[in-house]
PyMOL Python script that loads the backbone (N, CA, C, O; Angstrom):
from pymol import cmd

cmd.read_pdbstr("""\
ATOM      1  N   UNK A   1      66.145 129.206-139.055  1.00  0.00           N
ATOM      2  CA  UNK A   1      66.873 128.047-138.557  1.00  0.00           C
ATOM      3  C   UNK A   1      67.851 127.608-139.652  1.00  0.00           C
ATOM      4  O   UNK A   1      67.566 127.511-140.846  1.00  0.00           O
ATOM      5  N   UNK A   2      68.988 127.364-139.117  1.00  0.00           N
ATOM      6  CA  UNK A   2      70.407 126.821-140.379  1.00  0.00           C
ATOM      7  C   UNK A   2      69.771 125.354-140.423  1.00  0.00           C
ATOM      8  O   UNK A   2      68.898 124.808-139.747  1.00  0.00           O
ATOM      9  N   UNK A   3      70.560 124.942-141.486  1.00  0.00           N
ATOM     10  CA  UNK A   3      70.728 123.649-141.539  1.00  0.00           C
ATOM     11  C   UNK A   3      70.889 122.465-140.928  1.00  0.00           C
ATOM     12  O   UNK A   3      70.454 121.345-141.196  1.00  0.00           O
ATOM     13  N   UNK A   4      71.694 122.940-139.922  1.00  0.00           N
ATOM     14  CA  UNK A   4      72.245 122.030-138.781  1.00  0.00           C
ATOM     15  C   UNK A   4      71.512 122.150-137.816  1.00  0.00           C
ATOM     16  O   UNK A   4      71.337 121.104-137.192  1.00  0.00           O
ATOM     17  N   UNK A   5      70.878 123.255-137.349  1.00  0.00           N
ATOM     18  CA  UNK A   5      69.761 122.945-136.308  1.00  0.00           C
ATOM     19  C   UNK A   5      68.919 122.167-137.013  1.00  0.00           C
ATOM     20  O   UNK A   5      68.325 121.285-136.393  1.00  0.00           O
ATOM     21  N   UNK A   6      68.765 122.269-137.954  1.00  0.00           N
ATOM     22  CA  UNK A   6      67.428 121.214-138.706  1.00  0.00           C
ATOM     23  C   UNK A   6      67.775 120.086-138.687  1.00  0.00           C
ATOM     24  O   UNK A   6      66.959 119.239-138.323  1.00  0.00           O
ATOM     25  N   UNK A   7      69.235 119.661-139.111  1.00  0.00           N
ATOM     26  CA  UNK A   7      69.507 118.232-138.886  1.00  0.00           C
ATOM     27  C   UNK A   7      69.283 117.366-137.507  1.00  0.00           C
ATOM     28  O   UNK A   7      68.957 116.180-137.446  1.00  0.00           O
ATOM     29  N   UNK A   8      69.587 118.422-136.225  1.00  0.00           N
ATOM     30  CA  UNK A   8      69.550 117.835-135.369  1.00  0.00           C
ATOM     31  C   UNK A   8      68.288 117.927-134.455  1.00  0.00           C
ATOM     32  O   UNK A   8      68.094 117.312-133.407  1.00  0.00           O
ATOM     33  N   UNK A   9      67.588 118.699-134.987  1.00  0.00           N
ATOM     34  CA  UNK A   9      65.773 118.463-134.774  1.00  0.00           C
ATOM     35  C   UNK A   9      64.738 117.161-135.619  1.00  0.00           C
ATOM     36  O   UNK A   9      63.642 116.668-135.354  1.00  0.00           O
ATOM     37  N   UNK A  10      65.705 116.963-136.684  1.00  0.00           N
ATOM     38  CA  UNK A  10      65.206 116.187-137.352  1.00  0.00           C
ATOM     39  C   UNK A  10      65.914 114.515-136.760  1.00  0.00           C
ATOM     40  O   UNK A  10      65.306 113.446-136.818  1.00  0.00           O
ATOM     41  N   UNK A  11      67.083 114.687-136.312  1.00  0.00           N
ATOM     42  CA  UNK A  11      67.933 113.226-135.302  1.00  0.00           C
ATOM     43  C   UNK A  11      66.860 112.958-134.249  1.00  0.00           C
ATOM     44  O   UNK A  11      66.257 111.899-134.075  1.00  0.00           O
ATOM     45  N   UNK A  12      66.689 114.448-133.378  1.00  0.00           N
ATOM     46  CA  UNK A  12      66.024 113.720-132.243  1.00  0.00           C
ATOM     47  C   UNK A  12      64.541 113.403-132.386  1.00  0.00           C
ATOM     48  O   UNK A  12      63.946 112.775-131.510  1.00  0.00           O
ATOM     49  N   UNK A  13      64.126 113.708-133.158  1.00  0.00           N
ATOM     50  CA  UNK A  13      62.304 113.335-133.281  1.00  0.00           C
ATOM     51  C   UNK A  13      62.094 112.085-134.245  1.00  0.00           C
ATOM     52  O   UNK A  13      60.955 111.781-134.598  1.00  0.00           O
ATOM     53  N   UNK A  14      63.308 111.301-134.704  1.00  0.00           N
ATOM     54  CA  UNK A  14      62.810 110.172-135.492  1.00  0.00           C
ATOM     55  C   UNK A  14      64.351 109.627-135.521  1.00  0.00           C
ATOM     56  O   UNK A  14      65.387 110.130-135.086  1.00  0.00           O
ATOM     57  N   UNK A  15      64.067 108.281-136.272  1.00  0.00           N
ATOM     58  CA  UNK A  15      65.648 107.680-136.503  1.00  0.00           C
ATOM     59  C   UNK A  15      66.410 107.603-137.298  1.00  0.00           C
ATOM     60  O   UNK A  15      66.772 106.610-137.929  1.00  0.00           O
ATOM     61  N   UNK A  16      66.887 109.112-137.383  1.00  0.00           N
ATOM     62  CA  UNK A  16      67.788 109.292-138.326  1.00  0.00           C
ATOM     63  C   UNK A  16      68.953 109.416-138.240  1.00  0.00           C
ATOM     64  O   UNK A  16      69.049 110.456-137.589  1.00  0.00           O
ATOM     65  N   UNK A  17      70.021 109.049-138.462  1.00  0.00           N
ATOM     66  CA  UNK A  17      71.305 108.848-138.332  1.00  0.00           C
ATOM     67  C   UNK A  17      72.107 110.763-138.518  1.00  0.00           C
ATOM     68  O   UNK A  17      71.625 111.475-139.399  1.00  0.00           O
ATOM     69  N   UNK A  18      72.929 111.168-137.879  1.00  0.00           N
ATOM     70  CA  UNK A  18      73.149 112.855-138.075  1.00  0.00           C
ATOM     71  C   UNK A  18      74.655 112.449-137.723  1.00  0.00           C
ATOM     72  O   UNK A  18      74.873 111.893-136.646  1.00  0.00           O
ATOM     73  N   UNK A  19      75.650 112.705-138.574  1.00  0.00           N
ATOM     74  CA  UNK A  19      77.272 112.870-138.707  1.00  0.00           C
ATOM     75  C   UNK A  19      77.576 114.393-138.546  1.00  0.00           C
ATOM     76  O   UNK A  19      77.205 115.318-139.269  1.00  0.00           O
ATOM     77  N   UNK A  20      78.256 114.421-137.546  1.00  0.00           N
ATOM     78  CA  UNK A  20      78.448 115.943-136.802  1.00  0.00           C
ATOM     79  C   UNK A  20      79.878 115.602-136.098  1.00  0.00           C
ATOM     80  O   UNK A  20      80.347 114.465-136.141  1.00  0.00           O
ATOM     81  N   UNK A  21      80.518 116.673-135.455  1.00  0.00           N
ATOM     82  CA  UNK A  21      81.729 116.988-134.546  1.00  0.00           C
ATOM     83  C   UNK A  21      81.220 116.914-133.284  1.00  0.00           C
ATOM     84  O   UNK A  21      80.115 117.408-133.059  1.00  0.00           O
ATOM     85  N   UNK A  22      81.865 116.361-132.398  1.00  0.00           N
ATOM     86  CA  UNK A  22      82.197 116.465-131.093  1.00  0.00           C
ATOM     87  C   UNK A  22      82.031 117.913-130.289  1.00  0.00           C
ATOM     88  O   UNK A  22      81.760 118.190-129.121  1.00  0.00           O
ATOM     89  N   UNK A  23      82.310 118.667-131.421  1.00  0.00           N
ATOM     90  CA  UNK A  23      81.985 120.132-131.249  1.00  0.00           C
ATOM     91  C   UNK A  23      80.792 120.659-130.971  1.00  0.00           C
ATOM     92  O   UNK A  23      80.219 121.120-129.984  1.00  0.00           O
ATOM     93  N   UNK A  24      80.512 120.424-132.381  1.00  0.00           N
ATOM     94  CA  UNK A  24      79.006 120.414-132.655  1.00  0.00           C
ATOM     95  C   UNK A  24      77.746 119.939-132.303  1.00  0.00           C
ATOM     96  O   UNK A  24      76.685 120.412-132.712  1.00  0.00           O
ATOM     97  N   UNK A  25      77.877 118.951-131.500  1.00  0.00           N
ATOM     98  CA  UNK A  25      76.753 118.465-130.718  1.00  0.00           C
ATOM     99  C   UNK A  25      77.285 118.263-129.480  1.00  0.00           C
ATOM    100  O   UNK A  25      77.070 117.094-129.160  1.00  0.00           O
ATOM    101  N   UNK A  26      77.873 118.848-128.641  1.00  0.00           N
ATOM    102  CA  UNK A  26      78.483 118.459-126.984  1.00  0.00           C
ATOM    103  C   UNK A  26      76.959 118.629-126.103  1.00  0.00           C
ATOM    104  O   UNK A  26      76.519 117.846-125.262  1.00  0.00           O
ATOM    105  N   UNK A  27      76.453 119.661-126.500  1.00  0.00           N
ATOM    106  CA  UNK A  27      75.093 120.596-125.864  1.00  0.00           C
ATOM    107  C   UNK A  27      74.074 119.517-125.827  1.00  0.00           C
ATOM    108  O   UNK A  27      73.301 119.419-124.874  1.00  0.00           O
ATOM    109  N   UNK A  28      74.049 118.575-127.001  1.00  0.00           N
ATOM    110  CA  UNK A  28      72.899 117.773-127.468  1.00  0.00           C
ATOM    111  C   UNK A  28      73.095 116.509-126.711  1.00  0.00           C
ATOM    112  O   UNK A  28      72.169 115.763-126.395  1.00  0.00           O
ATOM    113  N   UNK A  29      74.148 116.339-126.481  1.00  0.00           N
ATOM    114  CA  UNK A  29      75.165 114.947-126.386  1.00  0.00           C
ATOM    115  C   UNK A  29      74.878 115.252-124.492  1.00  0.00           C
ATOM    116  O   UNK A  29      74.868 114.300-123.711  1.00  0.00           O
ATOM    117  N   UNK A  30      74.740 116.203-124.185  1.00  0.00           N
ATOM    118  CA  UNK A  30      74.892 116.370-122.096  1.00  0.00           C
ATOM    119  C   UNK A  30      73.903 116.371-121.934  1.00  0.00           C
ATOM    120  O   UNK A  30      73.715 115.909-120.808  1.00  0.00           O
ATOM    121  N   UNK A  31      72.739 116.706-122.534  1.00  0.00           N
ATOM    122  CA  UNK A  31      71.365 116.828-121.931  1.00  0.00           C
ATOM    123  C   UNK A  31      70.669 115.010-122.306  1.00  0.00           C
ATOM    124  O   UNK A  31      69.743 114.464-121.706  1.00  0.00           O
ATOM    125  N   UNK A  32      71.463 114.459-123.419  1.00  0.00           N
ATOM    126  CA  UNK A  32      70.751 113.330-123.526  1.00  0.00           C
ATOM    127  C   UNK A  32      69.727 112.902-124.599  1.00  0.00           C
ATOM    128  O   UNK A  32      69.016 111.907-124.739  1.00  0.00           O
ATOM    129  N   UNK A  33      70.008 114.494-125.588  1.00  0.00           N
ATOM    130  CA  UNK A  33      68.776 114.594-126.199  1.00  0.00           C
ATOM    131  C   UNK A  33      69.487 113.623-127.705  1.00  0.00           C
ATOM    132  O   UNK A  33      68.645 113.213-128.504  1.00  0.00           O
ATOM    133  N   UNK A  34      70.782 113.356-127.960  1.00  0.00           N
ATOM    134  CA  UNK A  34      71.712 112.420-128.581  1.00  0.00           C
ATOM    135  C   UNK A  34      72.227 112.049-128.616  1.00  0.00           C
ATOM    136  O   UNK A  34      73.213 112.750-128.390  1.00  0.00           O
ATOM    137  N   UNK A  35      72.587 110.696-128.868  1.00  0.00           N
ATOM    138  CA  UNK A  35      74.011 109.672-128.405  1.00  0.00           C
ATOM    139  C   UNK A  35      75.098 109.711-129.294  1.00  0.00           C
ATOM    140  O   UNK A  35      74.717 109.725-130.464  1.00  0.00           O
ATOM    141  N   UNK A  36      76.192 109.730-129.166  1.00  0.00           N
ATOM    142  CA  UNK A  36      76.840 109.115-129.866  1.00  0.00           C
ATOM    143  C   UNK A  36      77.084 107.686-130.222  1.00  0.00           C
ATOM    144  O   UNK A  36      76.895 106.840-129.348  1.00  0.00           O
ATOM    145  N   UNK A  37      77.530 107.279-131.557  1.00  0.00           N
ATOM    146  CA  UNK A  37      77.550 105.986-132.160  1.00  0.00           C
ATOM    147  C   UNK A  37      78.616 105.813-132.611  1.00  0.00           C
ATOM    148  O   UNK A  37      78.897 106.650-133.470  1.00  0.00           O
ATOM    149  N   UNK A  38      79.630 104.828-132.353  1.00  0.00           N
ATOM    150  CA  UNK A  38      81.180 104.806-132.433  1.00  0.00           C
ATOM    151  C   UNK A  38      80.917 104.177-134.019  1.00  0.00           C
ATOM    152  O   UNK A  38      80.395 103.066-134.100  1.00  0.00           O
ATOM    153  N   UNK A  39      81.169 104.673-134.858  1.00  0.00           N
ATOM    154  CA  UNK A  39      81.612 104.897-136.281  1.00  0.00           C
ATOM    155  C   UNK A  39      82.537 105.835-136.908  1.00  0.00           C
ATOM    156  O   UNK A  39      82.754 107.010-136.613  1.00  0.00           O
ATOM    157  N   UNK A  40      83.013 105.151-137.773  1.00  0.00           N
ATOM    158  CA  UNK A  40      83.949 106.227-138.015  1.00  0.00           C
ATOM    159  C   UNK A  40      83.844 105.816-140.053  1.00  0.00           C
ATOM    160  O   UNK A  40      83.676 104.698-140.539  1.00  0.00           O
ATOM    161  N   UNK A  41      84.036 107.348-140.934  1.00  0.00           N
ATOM    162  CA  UNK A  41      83.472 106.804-142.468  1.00  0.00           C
ATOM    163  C   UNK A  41      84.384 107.867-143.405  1.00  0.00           C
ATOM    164  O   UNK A  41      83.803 108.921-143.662  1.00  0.00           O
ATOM    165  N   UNK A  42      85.935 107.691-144.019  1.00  0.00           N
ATOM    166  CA  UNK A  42      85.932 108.913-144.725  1.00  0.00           C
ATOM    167  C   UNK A  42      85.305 109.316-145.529  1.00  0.00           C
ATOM    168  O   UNK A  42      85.718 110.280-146.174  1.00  0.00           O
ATOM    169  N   UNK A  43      84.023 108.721-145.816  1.00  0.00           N
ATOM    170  CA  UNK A  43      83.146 109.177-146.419  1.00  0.00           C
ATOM    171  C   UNK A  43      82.347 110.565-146.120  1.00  0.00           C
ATOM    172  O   UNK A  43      82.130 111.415-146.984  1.00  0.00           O
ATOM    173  N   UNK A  44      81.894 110.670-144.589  1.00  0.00           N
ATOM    174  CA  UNK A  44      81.768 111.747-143.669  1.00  0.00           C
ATOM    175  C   UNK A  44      82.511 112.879-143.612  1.00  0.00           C
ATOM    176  O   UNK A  44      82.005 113.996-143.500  1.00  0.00           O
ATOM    177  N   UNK A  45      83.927 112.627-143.697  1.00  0.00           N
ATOM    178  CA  UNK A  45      84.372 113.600-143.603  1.00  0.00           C
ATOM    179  C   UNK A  45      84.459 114.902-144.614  1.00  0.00           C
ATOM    180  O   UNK A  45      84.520 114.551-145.792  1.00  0.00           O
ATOM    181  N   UNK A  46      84.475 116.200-144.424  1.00  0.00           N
ATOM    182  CA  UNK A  46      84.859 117.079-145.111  1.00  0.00           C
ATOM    183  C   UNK A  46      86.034 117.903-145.433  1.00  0.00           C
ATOM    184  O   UNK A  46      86.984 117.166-145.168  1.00  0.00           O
ATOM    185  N   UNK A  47      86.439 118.893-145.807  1.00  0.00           N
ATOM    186  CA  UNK A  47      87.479 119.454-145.666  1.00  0.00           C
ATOM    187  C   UNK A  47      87.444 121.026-146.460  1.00  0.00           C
ATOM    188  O   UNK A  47      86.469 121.504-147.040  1.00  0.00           O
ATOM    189  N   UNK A  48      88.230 121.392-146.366  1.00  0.00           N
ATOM    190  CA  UNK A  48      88.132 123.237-147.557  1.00  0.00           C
ATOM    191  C   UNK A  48      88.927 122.792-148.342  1.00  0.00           C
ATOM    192  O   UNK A  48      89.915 122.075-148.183  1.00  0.00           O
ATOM    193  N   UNK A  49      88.400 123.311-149.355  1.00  0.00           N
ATOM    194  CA  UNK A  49      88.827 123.033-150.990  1.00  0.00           C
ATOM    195  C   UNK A  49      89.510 124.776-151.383  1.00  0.00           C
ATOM    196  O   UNK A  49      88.870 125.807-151.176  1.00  0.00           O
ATOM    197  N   UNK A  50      90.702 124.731-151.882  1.00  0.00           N
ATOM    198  CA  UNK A  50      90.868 126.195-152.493  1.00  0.00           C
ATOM    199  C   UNK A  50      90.897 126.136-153.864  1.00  0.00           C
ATOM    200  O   UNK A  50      91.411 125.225-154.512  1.00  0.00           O
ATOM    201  N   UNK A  51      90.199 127.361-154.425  1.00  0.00           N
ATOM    202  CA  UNK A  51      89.895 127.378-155.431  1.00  0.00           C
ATOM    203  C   UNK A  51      90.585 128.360-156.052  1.00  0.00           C
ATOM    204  O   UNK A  51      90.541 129.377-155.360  1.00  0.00           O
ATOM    205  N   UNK A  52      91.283 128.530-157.176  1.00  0.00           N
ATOM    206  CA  UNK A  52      91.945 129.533-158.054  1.00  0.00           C
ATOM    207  C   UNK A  52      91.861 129.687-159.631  1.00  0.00           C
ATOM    208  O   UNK A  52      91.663 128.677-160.307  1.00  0.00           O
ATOM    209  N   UNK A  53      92.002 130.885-160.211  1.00  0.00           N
ATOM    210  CA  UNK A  53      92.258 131.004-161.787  1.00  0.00           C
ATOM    211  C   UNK A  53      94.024 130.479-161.875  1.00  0.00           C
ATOM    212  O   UNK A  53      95.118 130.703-161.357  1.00  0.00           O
ATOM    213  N   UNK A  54      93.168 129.403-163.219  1.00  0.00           N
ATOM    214  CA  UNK A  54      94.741 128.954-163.371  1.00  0.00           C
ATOM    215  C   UNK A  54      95.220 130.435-164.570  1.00  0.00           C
ATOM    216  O   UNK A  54      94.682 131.253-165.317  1.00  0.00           O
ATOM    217  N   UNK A  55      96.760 129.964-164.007  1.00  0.00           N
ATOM    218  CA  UNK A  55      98.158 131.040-164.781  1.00  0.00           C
ATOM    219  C   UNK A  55      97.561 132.206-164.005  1.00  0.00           C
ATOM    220  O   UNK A  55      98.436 132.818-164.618  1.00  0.00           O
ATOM    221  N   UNK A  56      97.098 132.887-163.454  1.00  0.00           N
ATOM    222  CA  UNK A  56      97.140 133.717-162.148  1.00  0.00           C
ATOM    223  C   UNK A  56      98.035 133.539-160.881  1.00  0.00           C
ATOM    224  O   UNK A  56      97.808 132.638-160.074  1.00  0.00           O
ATOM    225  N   UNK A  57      99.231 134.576-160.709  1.00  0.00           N
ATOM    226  CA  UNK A  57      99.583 134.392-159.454  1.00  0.00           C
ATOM    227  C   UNK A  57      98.498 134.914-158.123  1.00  0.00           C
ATOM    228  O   UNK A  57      97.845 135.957-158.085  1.00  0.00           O
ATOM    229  N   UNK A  58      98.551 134.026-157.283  1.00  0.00           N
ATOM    230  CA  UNK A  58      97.961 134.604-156.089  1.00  0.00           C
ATOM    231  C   UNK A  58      98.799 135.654-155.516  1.00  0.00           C
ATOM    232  O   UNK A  58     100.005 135.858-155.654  1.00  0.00           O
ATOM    233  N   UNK A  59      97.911 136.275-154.846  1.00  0.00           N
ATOM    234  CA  UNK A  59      98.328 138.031-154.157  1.00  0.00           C
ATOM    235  C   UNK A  59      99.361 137.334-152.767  1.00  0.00           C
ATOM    236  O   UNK A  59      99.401 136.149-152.436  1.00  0.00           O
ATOM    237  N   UNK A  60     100.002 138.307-152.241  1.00  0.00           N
ATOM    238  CA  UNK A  60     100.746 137.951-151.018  1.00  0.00           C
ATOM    239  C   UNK A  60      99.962 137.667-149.973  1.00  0.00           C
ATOM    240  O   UNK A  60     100.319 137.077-148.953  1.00  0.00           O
ATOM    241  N   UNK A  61      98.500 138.236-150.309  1.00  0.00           N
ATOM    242  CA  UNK A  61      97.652 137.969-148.651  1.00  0.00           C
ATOM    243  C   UNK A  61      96.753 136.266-149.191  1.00  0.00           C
ATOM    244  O   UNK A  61      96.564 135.288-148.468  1.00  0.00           O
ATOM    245  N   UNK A  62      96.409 136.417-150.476  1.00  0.00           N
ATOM    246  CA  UNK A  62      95.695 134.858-151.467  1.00  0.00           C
ATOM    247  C   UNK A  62      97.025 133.906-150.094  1.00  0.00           C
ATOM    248  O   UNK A  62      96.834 133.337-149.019  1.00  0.00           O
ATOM    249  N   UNK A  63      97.919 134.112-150.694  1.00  0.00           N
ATOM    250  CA  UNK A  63      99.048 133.083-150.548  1.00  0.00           C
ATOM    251  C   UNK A  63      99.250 132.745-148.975  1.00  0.00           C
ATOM    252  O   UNK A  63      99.606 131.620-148.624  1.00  0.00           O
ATOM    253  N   UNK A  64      98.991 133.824-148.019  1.00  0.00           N
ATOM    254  CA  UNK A  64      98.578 133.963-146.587  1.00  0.00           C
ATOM    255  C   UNK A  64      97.525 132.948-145.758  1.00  0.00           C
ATOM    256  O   UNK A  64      97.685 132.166-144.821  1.00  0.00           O
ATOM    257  N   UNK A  65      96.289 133.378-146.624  1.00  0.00           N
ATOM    258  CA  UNK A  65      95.509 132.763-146.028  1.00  0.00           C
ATOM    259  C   UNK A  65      95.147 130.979-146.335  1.00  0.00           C
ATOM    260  O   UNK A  65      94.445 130.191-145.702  1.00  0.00           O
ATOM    261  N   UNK A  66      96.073 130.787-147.734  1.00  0.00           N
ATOM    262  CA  UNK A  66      96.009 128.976-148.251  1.00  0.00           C
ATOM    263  C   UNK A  66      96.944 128.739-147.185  1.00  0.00           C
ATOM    264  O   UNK A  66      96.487 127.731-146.646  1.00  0.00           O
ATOM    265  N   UNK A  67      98.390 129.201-146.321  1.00  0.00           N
ATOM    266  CA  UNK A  67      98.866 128.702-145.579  1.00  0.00           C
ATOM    267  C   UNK A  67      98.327 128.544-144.295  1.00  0.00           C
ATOM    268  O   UNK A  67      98.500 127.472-143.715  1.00  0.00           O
ATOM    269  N   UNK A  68      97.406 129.876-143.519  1.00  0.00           N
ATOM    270  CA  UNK A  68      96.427 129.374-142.981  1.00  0.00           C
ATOM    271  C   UNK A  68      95.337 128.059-142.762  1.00  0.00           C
ATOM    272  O   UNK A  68      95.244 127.237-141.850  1.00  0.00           O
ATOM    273  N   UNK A  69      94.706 128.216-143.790  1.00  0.00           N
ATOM    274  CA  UNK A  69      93.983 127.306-143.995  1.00  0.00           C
ATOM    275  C   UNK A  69      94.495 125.752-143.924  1.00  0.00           C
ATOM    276  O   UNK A  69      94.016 124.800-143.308  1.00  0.00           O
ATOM    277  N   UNK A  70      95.853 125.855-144.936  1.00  0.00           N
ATOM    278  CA  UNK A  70      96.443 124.219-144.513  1.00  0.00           C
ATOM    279  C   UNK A  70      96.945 124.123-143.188  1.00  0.00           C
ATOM    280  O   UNK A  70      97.158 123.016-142.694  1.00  0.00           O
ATOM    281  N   UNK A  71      97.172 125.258-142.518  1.00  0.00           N
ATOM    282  CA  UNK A  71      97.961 125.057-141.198  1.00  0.00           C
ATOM    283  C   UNK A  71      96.343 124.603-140.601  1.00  0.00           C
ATOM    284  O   UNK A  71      96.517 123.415-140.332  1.00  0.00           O
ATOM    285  N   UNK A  72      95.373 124.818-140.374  1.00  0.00           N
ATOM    286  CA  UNK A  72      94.356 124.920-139.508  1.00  0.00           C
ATOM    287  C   UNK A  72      93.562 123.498-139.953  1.00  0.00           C
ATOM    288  O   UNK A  72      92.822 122.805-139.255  1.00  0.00           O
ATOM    289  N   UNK A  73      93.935 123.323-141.224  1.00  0.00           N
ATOM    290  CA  UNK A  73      93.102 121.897-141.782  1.00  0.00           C
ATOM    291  C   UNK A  73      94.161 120.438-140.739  1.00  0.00           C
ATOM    292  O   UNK A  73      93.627 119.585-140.031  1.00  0.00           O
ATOM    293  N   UNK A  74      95.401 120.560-140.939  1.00  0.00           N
ATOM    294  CA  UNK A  74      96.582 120.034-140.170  1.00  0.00           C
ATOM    295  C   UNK A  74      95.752 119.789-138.985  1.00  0.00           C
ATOM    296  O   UNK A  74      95.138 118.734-138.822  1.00  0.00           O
ATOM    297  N   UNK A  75      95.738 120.670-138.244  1.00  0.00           N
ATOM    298  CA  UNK A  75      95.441 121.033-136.809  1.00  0.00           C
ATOM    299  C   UNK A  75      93.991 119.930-136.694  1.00  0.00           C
ATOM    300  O   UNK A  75      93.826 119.094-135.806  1.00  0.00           O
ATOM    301  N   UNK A  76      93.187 120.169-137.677  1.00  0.00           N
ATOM    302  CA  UNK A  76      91.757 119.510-137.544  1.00  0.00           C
ATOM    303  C   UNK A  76      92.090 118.332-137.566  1.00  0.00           C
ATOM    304  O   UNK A  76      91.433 117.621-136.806  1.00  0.00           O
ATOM    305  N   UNK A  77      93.060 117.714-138.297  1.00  0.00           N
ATOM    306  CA  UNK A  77      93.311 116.316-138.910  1.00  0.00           C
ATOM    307  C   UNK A  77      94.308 115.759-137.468  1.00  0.00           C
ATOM    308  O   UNK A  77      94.112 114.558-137.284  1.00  0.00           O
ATOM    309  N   UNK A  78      94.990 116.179-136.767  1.00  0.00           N
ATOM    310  CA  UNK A  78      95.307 115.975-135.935  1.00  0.00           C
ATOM    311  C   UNK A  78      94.480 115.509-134.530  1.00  0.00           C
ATOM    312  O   UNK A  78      94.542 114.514-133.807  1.00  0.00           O
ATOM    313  N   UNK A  79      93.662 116.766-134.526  1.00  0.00           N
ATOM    314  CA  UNK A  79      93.105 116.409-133.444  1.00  0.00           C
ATOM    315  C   UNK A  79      91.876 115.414-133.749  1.00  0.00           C
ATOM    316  O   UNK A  79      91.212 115.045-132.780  1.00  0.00           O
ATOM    317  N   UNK A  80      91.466 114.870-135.272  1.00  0.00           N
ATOM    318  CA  UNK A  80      90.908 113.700-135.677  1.00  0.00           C
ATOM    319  C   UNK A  80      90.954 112.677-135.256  1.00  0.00           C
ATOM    320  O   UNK A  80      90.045 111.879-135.026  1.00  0.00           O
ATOM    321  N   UNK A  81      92.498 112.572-135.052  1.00  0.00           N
ATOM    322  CA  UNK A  81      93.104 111.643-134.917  1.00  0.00           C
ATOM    323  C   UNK A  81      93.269 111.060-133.412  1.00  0.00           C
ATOM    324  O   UNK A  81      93.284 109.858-133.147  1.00  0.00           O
ATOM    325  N   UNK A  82      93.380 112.017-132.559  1.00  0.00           N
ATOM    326  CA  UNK A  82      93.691 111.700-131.424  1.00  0.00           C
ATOM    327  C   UNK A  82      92.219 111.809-130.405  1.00  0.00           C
ATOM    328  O   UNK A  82      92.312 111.770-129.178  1.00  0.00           O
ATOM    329  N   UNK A  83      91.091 111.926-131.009  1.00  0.00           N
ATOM    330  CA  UNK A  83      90.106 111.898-130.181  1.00  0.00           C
ATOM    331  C   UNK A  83      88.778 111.079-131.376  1.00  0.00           C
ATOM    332  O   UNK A  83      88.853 111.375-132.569  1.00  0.00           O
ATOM    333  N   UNK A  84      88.097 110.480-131.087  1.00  0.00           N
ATOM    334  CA  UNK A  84      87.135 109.782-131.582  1.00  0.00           C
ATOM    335  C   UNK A  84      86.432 110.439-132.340  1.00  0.00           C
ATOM    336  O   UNK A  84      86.065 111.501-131.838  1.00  0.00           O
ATOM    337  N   UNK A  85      85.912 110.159-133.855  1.00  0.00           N
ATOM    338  CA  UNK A  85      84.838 110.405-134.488  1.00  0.00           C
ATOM    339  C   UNK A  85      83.625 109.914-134.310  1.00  0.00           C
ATOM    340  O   UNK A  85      83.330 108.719-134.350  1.00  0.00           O
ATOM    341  N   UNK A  86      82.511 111.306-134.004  1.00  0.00           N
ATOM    342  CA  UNK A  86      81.504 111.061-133.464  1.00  0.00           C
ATOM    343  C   UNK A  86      80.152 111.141-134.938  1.00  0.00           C
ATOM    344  O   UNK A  86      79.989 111.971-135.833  1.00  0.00           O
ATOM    345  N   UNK A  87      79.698 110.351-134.720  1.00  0.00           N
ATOM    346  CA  UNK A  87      78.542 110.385-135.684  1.00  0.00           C
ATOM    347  C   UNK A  87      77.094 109.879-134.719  1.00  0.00           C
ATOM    348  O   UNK A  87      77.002 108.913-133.961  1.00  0.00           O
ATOM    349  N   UNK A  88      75.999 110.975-135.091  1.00  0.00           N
ATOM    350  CA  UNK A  88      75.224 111.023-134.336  1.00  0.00           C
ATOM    351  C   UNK A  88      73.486 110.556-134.478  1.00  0.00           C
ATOM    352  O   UNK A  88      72.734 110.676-133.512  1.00  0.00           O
TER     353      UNK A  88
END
""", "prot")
cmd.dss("prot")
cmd.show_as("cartoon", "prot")
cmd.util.cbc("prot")
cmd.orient("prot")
């Protein structure tokens, strides 16, 4: 079992507060087995961190996938924005 199933075995059998995505608990959230709680904390939030050797250039594909990544972090932060943070 990951982590996150544990978190959310551990939400529904006692009262513990579980900060998750809309994503991430839809399954949990239809059957009833968890509510959502309108909070919202940038404390909660996460994000990808890139990590590099400094005075190293990154490779052409290194340099590929950080534009990826900010393009896709964008995308997350967007749709943050326009739909409710769920904490569970």
């Amino acid at each position: 079992m990951n982590s996150i199933d544990t978190a959310k075995q551990v939400a529904r059998n006692s009262d513990a507060l579980f900060p998750g995505s809309v994503q991430m608990l839809v399954r949990e959230v239809e059957r009833g087995d968890l509510i959502c709680l309108d909070y919202d904390s940038p404390q909660l939030r996460t994000r990808a961190a890139l990590v590099r050797l400094r005075d190293r250039t990154p490779s052409p594909v290194a340099l590929k996938f950080m534009e990826i990544i900010r393009h896709v972090e964008a995308g997350l932060l967007a749709t943050e924005r326009s739909e409710p943070t769920v904490s569970v």
